[in-house]
C-alpha positions as CSV (number, residue, x, y, z in Angstrom):
1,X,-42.2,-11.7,41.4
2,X,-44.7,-12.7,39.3
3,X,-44.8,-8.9,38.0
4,X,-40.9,-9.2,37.1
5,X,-41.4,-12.4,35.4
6,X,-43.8,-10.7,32.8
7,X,-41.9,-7.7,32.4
8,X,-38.7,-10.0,31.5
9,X,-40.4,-11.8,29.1
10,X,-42.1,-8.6,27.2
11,X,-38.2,-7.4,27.2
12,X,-37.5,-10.3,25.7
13,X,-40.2,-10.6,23.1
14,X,-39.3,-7.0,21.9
15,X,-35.8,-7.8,21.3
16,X,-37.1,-10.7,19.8
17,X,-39.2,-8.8,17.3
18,X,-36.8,-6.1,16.7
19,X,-34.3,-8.1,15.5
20,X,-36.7,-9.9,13.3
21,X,-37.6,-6.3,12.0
22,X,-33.5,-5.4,11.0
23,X,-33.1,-8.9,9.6
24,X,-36.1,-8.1,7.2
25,X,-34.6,-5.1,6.7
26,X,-31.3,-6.1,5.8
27,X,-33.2,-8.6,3.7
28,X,-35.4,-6.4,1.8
29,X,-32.7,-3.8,1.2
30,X,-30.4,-6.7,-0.9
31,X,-32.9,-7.9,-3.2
32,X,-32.3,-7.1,-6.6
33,X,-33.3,-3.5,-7.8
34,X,-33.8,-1.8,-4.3
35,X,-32.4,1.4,-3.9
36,X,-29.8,3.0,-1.6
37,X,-31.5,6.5,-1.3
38,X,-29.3,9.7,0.0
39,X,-31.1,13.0,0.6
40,X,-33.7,12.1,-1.9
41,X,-31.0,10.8,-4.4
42,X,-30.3,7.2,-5.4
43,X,-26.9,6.4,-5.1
44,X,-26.8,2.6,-5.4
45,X,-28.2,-0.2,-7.0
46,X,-28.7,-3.6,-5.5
47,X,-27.8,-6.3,-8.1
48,X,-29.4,-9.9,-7.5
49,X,-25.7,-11.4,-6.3
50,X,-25.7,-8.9,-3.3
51,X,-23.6,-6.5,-4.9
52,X,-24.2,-2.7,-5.1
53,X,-23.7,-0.9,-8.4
54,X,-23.1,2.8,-7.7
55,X,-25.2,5.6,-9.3
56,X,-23.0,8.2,-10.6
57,X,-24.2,11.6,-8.9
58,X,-24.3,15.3,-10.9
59,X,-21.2,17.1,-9.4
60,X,-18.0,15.5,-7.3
61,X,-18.8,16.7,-4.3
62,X,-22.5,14.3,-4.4
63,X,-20.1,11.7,-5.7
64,X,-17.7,11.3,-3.1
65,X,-20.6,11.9,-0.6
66,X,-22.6,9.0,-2.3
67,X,-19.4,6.4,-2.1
68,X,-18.7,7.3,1.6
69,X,-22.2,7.0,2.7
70,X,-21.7,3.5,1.2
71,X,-18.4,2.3,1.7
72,X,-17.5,4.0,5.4
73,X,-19.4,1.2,7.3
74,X,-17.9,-1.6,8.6
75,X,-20.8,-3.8,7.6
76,X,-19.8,-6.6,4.5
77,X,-20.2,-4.8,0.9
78,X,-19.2,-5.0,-2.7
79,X,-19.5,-1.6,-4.5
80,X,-19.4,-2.0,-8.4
81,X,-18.4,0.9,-9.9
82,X,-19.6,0.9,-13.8
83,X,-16.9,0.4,-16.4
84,X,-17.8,2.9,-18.6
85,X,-17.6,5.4,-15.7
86,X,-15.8,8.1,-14.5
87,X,-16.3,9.4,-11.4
88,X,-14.9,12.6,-10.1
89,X,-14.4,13.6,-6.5
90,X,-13.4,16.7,-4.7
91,X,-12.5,14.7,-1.7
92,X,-10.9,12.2,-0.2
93,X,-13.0,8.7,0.5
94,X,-13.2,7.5,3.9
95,X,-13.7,4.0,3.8
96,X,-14.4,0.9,6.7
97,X,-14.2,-2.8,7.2
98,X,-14.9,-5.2,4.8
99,X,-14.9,-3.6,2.0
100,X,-14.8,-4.2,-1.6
101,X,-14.4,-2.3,-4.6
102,X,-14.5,-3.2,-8.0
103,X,-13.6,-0.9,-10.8
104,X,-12.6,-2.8,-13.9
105,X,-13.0,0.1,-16.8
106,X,-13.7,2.6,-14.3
107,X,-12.1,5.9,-14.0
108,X,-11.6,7.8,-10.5
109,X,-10.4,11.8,-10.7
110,X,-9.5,13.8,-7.8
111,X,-10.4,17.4,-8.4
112,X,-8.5,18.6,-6.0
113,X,-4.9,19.1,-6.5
114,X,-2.7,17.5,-3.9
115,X,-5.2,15.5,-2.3
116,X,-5.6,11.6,-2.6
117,X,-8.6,9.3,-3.8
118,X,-9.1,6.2,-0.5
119,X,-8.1,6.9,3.2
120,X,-10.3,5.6,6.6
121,X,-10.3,6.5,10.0
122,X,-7.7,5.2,11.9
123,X,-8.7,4.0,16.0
124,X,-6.8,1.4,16.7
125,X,-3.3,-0.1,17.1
126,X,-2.1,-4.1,16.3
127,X,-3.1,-4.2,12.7
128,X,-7.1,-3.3,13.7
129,X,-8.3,0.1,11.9
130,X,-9.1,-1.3,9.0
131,X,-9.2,-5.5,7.7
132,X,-10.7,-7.2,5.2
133,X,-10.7,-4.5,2.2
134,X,-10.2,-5.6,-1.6
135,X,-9.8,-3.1,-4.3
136,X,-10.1,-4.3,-8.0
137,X,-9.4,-2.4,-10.9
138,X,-10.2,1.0,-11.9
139,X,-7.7,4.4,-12.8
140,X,-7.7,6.4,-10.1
141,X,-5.5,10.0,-10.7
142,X,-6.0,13.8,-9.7
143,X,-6.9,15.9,-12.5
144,X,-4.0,18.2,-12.2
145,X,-1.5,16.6,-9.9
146,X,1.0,19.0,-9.3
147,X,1.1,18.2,-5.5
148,X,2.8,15.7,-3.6
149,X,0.2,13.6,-2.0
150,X,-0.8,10.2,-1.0
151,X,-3.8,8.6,-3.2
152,X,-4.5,5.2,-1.6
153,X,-3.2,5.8,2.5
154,X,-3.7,2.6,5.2
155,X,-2.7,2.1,8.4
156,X,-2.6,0.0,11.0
157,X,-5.0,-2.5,8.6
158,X,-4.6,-6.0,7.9
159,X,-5.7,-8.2,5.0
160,X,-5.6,-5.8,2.3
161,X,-5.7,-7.6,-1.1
162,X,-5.0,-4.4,-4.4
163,X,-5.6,-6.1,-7.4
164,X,-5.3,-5.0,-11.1
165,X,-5.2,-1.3,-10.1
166,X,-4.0,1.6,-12.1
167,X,-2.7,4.5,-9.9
168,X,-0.9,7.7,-11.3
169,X,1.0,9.8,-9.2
170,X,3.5,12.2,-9.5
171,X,7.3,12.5,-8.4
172,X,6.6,14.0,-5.1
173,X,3.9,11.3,-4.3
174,X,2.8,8.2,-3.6
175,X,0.5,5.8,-5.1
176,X,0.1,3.2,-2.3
177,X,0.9,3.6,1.2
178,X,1.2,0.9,4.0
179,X,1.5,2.5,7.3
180,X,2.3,-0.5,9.8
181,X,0.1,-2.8,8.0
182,X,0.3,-6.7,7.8
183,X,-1.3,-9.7,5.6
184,X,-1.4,-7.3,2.0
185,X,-1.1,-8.5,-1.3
186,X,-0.8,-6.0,-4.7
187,X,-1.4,-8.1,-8.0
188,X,-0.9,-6.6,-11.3
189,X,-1.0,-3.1,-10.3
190,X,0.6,-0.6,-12.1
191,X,1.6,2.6,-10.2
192,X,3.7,5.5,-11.8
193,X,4.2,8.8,-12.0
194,X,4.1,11.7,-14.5
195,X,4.6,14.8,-14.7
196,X,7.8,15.9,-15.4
197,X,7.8,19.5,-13.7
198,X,8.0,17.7,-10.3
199,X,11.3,15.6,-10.7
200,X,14.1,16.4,-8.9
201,X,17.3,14.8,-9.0
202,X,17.5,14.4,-4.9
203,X,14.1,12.9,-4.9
204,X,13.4,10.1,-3.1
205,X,9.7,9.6,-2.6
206,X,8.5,6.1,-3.6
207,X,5.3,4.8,-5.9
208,X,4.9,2.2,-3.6
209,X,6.0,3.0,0.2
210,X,6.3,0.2,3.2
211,X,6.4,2.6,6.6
212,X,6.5,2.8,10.0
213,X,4.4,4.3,12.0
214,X,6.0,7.4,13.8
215,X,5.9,11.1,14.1
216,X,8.3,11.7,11.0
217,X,7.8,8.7,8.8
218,X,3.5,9.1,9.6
219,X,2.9,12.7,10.1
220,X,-0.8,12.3,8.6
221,X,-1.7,9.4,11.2
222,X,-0.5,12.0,13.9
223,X,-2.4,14.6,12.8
224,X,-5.6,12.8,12.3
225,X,-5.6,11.2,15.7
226,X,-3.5,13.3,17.5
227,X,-2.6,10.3,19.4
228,X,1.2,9.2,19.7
229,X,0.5,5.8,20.5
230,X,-0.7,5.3,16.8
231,X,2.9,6.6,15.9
232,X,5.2,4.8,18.3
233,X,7.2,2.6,15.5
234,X,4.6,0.0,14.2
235,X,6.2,-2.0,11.7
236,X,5.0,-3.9,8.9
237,X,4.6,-7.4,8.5
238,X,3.6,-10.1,5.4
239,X,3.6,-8.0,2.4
240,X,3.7,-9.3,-0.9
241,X,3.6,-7.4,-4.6
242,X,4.0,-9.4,-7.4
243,X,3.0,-8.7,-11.4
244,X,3.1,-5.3,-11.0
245,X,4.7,-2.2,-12.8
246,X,6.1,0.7,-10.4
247,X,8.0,3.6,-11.5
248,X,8.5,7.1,-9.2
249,X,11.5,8.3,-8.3
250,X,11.9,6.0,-6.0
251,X,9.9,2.7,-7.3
252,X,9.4,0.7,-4.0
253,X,10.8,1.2,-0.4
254,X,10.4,-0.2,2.9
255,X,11.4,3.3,5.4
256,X,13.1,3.6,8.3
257,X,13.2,6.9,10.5
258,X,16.8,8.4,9.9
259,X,16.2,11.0,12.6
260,X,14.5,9.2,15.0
261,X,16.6,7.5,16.6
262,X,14.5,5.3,18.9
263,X,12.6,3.6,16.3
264,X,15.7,2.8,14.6
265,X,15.7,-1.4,15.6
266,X,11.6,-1.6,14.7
267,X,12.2,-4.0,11.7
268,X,9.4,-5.0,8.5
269,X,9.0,-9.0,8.4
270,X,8.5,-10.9,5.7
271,X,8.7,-8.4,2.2
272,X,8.2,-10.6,-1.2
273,X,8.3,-8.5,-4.3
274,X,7.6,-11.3,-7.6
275,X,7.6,-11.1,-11.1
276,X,7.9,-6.7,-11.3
277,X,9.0,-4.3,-12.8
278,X,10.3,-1.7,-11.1
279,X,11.9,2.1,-11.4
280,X,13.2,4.4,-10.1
281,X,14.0,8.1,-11.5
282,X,16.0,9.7,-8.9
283,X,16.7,6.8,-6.3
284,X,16.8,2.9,-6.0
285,X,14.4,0.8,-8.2
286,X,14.1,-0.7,-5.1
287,X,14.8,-0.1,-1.4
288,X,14.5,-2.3,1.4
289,X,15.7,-0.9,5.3
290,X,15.8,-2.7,8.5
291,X,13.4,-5.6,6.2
292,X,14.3,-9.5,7.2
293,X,12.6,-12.4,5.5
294,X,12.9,-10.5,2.1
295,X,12.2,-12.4,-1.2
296,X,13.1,-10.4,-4.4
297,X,12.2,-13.0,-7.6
298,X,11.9,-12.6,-11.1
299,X,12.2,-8.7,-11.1
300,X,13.6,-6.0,-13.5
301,X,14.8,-3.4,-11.5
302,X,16.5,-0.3,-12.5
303,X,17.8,2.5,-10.8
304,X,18.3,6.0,-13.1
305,X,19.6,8.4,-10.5
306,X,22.0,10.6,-12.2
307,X,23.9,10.4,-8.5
308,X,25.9,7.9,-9.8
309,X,28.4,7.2,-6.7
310,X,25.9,7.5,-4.6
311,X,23.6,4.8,-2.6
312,X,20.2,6.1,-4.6
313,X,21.7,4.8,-8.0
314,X,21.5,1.3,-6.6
315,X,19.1,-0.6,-8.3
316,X,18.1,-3.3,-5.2
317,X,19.5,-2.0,-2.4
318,X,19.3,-4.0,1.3
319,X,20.3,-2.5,4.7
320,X,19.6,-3.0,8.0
321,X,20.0,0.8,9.6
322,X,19.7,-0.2,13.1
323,X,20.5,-3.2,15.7
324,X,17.8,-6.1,16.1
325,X,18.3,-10.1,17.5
326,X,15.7,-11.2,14.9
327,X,17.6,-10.0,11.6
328,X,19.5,-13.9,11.5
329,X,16.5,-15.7,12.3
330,X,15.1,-14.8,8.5
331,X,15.9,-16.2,5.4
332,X,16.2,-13.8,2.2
333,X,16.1,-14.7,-1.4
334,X,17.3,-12.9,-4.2
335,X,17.0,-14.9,-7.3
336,X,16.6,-14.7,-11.2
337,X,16.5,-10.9,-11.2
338,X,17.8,-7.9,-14.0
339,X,19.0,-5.5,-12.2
340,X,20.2,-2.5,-13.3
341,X,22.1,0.2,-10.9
342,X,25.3,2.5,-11.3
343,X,26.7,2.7,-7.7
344,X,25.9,-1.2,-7.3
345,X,23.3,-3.5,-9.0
346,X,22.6,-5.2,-6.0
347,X,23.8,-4.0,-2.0
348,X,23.3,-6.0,0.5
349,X,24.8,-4.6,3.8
350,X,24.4,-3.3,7.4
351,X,25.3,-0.3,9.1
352,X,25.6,-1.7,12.5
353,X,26.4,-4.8,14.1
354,X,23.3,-6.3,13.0
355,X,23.8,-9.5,10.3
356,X,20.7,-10.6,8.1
357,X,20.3,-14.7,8.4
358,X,21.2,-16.9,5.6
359,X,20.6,-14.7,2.0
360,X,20.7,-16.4,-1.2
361,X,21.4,-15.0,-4.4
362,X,21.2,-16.9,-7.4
363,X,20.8,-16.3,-10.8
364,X,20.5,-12.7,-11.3
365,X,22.3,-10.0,-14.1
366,X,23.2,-7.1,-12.5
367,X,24.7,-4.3,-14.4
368,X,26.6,-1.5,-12.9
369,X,29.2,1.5,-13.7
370,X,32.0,-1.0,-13.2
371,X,30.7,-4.5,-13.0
372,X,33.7,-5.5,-10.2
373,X,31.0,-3.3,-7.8
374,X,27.7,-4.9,-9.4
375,X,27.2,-7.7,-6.4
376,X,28.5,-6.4,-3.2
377,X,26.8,-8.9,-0.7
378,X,28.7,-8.8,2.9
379,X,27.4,-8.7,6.5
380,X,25.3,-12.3,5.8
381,X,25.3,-15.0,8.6
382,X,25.3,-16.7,5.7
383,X,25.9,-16.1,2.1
384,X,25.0,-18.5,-0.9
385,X,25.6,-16.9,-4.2
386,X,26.1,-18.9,-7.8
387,X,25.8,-18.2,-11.2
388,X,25.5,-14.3,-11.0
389,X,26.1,-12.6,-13.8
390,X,27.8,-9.1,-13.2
391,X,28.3,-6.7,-16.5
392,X,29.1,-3.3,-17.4
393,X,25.7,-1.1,-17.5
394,X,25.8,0.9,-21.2
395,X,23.1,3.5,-20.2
């Protein structure tokens, strides 16, 4: 017994002294000056608040090794990357938990045609494969983007915070793309596209996308995890964008899954969009399906689809695609927008049985082909509308 007693308390002392030895570890490794060292190869810099300025490597292949090696844990870090910088990569970043990045003056390339800049690994459902990430400044583009691809892709993550960020895409892709995600906030982003050789009049690929997670509207999440319970309909929940620019041919949309029909009454909760402005090219400015609790304030939205008669030249356009109890419980808010459309300005309907709670809309312009059709607002439990201003659009 005796015997046992010692042994215990050895086990215990070693634990003990273990953990004493990672603590100094940890400790050393943050003070000011140390080095992160890959394969020989400093790729960081320990600054005296904790933070780790990143090394720029000699080719973008040690690059985008360097920044995964730091930012793929899910241990609490703040990467700097130097504003004078830029980075290229010939990869895409896997990133984890508790994260940040901050990229004021920084530039970020993608070599690689058709491939994006940030993505992580995605292992669990409920808003869990990745939280706590904040990415600040920087341009982040591909080098020839001719491709349609996703640069910045989460899923199934929670309190994502995108602030001050410069994406360029093209009208095939997207520059931010929340897959089921809940608790995010964009800040003075500004997300666009270019390249004129991949507009197409029937395009209707968003800067800024809000998804579900399912087979068709996720096909990347499938493929990655091969796993259909990451794609069984996940909505997303507490988004808010505000002082941000977004043009694509479709600026911002919240999807639902046309052609799968069981996923059809998964709804997005509580959408705000402040203080924005938004394009788009080929489709709405803005697009909002089966979304309740929706605040649009302050905005300049334009729609320039050339399909003029058509849904896509609506410049906000709300529509609840699919049957769900919780559609009257919300309150939306539509107030002191411009909003420019051909079809309609503004559309607020439903295609089913489906009514959105009480919806407000006050003090917006809207502008359409014929301004009789700017404000068409109907399927509302109820509707409060004043002091709307409906003209004729000129171009």
């Amino acid at each position: 017994m005796e015997k046992n007693r010692k042994y215990i308390r050895l086990m215990v002392l070693s634990i003990c002294l273990f953990g004493l030895m990672i603590t100094k570890h940890v400790s050393v490794a943050s003070q000011a000056g140390e080095e992160i060292i890959l394969r020989k190869t400093v790729v960081g810099i320990y600054r005296a608040d904790g933070s780790i300025e990143f090394v720029p490597q000699s080719d973008p292949a040690r690059n985008r090794q360097a920044l995964e090696y730091i930012l793929s844990t899910d241990t609490k870090k703040t990467l700097i990357i130097p504003s004078d910088k830029t980075v290229k990569v010939e990869a895409v970043i896997d990133i984890g938990d508790n994260t940040t990045i901050i990229a004021d003056g920084a530039t970020i390339i993608q070599q690689n045609n058709g491939l994006g800049l940030i993505k992580h690994g995605i292992d669990r459902v409920d808003y869990g494969s990745i939280k706590n990430v904040t990415i600040q400044g920087g341009t982040w583009k591909n080098e020839i983007n001719s491709k349609g691809c996703t640069m910045f892709r989460f899923a199934h993550g929670s309190n994502l915070t995108f602030k001050g960020i410069t994406i360029e895409t093209n009208y095939e892709g997207h520059a931010l793309e929340l897959i089921a995600c809940q608790n995010v906030t964009v800040s003075n982003c500004k997300f666009y596209a270019t390249n004129s050789s991949t507009k197409s009049k029937n395009s209707v690929e968003e800067a800024l996308q809000i998804d579900l997670a399912t087979p068709i509207t996720a096909p990347g999440v499938l493929n990655s995890t091969g796993n259909k319970k990451f794609v069984s309909g996940q909505k997303s929940k507490n988004i808010t964008i505000k002082d941000c620019n977004v043009s694509g041919s479709r600026g911002i949309c919240a999807n639902f899954s046309a052609s799968e029909p069981k996923f059809k009454n998964n709804f997005h909760v509580g959408i705000t969009i402040e203080n924005c402005n938004v394009t788009g090219e080929s489709g709405e400015g803005i697009a909002l399906f089966n979304s309740v609790g929706v605040k649009v304030k302050n905005c300049v939205i334009r729609s320039n689809s050339t399909r003029k008669k058509e849904a896509y030249s609506v410049g906000l356009h709300l529509a609840l695609m699919g049957k769900n109890k919780i559609s009257t419980k919300y309150e939306n808010v539509i107030t002191n927008n411009k909003i420019y459309g051909y079809r309609q300005a503004l559309n607020i309907d439903s295609h089913t049985t489906s009514l959105y709670g009480k919806t407000t809309v006050k003090n917006n312009v809207g502008s359409a082909s014929d301004k009789k059709t700017a404000f068409h607002m109907v399927r509302c439990k109820k509707l409060v509308e004043s002091n709307n201003t409906a003209l004729k659009r000129k171009k």
